[in-house]
C-alpha positions as CSV (number, residue, x, y, z in Angstrom):
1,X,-79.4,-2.5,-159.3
2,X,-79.6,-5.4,-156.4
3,X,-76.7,-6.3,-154.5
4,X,-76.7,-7.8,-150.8
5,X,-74.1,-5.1,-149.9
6,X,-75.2,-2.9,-147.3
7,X,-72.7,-0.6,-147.0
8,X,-73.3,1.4,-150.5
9,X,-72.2,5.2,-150.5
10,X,-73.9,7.1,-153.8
11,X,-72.6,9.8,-155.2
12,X,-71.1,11.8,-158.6
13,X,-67.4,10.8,-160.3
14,X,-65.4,13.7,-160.0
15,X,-62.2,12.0,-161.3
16,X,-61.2,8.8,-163.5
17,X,-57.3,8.3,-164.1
18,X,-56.4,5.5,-165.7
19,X,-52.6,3.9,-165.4
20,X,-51.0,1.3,-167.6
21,X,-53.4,-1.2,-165.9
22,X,-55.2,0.4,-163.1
23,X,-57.5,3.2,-162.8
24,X,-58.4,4.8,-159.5
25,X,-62.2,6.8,-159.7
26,X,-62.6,9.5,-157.2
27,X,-66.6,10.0,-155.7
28,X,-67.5,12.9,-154.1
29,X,-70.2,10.9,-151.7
30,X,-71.5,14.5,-150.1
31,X,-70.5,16.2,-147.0
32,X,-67.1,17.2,-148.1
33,X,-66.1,13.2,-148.3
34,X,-64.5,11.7,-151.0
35,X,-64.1,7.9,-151.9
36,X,-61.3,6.4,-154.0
37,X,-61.8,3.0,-155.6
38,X,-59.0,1.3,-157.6
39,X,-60.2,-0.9,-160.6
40,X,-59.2,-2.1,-163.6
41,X,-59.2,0.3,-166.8
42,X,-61.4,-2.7,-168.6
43,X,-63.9,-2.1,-165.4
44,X,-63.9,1.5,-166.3
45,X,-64.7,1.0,-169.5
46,X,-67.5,-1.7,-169.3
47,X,-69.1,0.4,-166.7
48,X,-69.2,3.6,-168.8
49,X,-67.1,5.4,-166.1
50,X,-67.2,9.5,-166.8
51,X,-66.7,12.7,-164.9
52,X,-70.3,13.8,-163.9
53,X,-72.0,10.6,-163.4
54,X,-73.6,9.0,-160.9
55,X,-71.9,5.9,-159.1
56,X,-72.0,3.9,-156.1
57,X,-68.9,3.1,-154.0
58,X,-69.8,-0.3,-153.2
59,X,-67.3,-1.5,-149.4
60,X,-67.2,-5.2,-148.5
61,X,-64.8,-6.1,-145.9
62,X,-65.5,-8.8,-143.4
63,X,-64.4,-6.9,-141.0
64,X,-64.5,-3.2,-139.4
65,X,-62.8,-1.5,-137.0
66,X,-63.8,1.4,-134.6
67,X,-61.4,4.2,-133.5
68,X,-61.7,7.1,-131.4
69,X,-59.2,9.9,-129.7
């Protein structure tokens, strides 16, 4: 895989539920962290989407913040 996104988080699918249109896929990126991604239940399928394999959580935004307490 090439893609020009730098922020790429791998990890392992620990949960795919798919609604009447939408599926949200949980990845358990390590550390305790988990990412949720909402995509279309055609995306799932075309990308093979399981429990157990690997994935990359994939974040574009043009911008982020910074927060502290």
């Amino acid at each position: 895989m090439k893609i020009s996104a730098r922020n790429r988080l791998k990890g392992r699918i620990v949960e795919v539920k798919k609604g009447a249109t939408t599926a949200h896929v949980r990845i358990d990126i390590g550390g305790g962290s988990i990412v949720t991604a909402s995509i279309t239940n055609e995306s799932v399928d075309e990308l093979g989407l399981a429990v157990g394999r690997e994935a990359y959580a994939v974040v574009k935004a043009s911008d982020v913040m910074i927060a502290v307490d």
